[in-house]
Residue, then its C-alpha position, 0 to 999 in steps of 0.5 A: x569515557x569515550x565520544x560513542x553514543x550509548x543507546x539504552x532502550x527503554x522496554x515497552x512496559x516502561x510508558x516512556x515513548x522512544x521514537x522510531x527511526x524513519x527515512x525516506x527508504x524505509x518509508x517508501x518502502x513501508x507503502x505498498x500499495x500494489x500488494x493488494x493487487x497481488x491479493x485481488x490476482x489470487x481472489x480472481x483464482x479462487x484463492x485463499x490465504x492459509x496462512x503460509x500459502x495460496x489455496x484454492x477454495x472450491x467453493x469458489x469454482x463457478x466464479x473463477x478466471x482464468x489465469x490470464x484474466x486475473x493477470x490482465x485484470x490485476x496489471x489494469x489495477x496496478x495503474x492505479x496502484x502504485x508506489x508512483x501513484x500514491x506519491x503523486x500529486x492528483x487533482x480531482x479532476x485526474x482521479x475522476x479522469x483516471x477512474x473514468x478511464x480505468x473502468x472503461x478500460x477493464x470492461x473493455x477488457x473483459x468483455x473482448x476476452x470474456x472467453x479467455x478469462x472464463x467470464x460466465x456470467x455479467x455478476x463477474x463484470x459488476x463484481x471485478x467493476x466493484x472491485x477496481x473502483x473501490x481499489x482505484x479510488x482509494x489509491x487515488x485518493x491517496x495521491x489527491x491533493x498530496x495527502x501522502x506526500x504531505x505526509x512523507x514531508x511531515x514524517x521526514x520533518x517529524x525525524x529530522x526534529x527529534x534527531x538533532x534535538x540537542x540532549x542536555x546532561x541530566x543525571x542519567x546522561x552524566x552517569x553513563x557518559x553521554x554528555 
């Protein structure tokens, strides 16, 4: 027999909960929160996922910005909507603060440029108001009080625990030489 640890996985049927590994790479990088601004840039073109690729809908056609609005209006959002922003620390008084700033900064935007960005209608200004806010708030919540940070600390102390629990010899462990 040698000192290599032997893995037996256990399959999904068995009932028998194997814990996944998680570090703080593989945790970090499972949150992302500026994919929905990607997805939002896309909608603001009249864009649909197919399953494989970006599509235009041509119902959409009237409501549609143009290129440079759904990137202006997608880079606001990333302020706040971000890996930085969900592993902050914000009190309320920064989320609301934020907030404020945020949708005065967006129609602001859309307003100085509202040609560019094929703004035709004030239904477009509400929609993407809507739309930031309910992103916004959301994000920043996340980083309020440190919800996420508490919950990376508690995954991270969660896998440190159940990595160096120490494994006592039980019949199967003997049987196939991890002792």
């Amino acid at each position: 027999m040698t000192d290599e640890a032997v893995v037996v996985p256990f399959p999904a049927s068995s009932g028998v909960p194997v814990p996944a590994r998680v570090d703080r790479a593989d945790f970090v990088d499972k949150i992302k929160p500026e994919l929905i601004v990607e997805t939002f840039r896309h909608k603001f073109l009249g864009e649909e996922w197919d399953g494989s690729k970006w599509v235009k809908v041509p119902g959409l056609k009237k409501n549609v910005f143009s290129e440079a609005g759904a990137w202006d209006i997608a880079n606001l959002m990333l302020a706040a909507s971000s890996i930085n922003i969900s592993i902050s620390k914000l009190t309320r008084e920064q989320i609301n603060a934020r907030l404020k700033n945020l949708i005065k900064e967006t129609m602001i935007k859309m307003l100085s440029n509202w040609r560019e960005y094929n703004i035709t209608d004030v239904g477009q200004l509400y929609y993407v108001k809507s739309i930031i806010f309910s992103n916004a708030l959301g994000s920043l919540n996340q980083a309020g009080d440190g919800s996420i940070q508490e919950l990376f600390k508690t995954t991270v102390q969660e896998n440190r625990n159940i990595s160096t629990d120490k494994k006592e010899p039980g019949k199967l462990r003997r049987i196939l030489g991890m002792q």
